[in-house]
C-alpha positions, 0 to 999 in steps of 0.5 A: 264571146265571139273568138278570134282565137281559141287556146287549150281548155276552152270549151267552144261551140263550133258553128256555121253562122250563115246558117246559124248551125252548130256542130253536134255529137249527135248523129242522125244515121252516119252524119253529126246533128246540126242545131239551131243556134242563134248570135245575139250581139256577144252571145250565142244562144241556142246550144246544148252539152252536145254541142259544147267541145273543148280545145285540145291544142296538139303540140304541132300547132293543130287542135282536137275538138273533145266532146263526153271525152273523146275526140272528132276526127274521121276514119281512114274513109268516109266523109262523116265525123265520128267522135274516137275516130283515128284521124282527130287532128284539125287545122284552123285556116283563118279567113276574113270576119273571125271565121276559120276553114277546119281541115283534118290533117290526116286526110285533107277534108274540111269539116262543112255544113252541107246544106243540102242534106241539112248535116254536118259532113267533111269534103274536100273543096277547092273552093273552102274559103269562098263557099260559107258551108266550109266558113266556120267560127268558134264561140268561146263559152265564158267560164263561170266566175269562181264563187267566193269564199264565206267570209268568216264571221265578224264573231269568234266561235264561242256562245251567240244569241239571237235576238228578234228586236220585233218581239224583243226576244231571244232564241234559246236552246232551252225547251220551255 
């Protein structure tokens, strides 16, 4: 479902949808994957495992971004992401039509979409909230339902049998 918040423990995928982008864990040299994801009525198609993050919400009102248990962030320089880097801390600036600006906290860049150079990246724009590479939603991935319990038989345990109507017999243990 497409989210208008997100909380601890959801497992999200985090795209761009003016270019129907997702954000990867997989690298292509220094740079994070873009996927083709597409947003069909309430659903997003198009994802795989490596684009499925949980939401870690940090106590100070930031939130981490976990993928095969280790976090996105950015190191001391660069503007590349790297899963296990120390600065891991993202903000949510929330913009029109459920869409967010995420900024790292440790070094004041937004995670985009560059275009350009077809890959995700960080930069520190002025202009994050009007340029749509910066404009980012969160698709929240519906959890499974729980499976029931068996129900228990309508039977105590003890000696059953069963019979086949059809062929007006009954199943037996015995060889014959």
């Amino acid at each position: 479902e497409p989210a208008g918040s997100i909380k601890d423990g959801d497992k999200v995928v985090i795209y761009a949808p003016a270019y129907g982008k997702a954000l990867s864990a997989q690298k292509t040299g220094n740079y994070n994957v873009g996927v083709d994801v597409a947003l069909n009525g309430e659903v997003l198609s198009g994802y795989g495992e490596t684009e499925i993050w949980t939401v870690i919400a940090n106590d100070d009102g930031t939130f981490s971004f976990a993928n095969g248990g280790q976090n996105i962030g950015m190191a001391d320089s660069y503007s590349s992401m790297n899963l296990g880097a120390a600065h891991d801390d993202w903000e949510l600036v929330p913009l029109e039509n459920g869409l967010y600006n995420v900024k790292n906290t440790g070094r004041g860049n937004f995670i985009e979409w560059y275009a350009k150079f077809s890959n995700w990246s960080t930069y520190t724009a002025n202009n994050a909230a009007t340029d749509d590479q910066f404009q980012l939603a969160f698709y929240v991935i519906p959890e499974e339902p729980t499976p029931e319990e068996p129900e228990t038989p309508a039977i105590p345990d003890g000696n059953y049998v069963i019979w086949a109507p059809g062929h007006n017999m009954a199943l037996s243990s015995n060889y014959s």
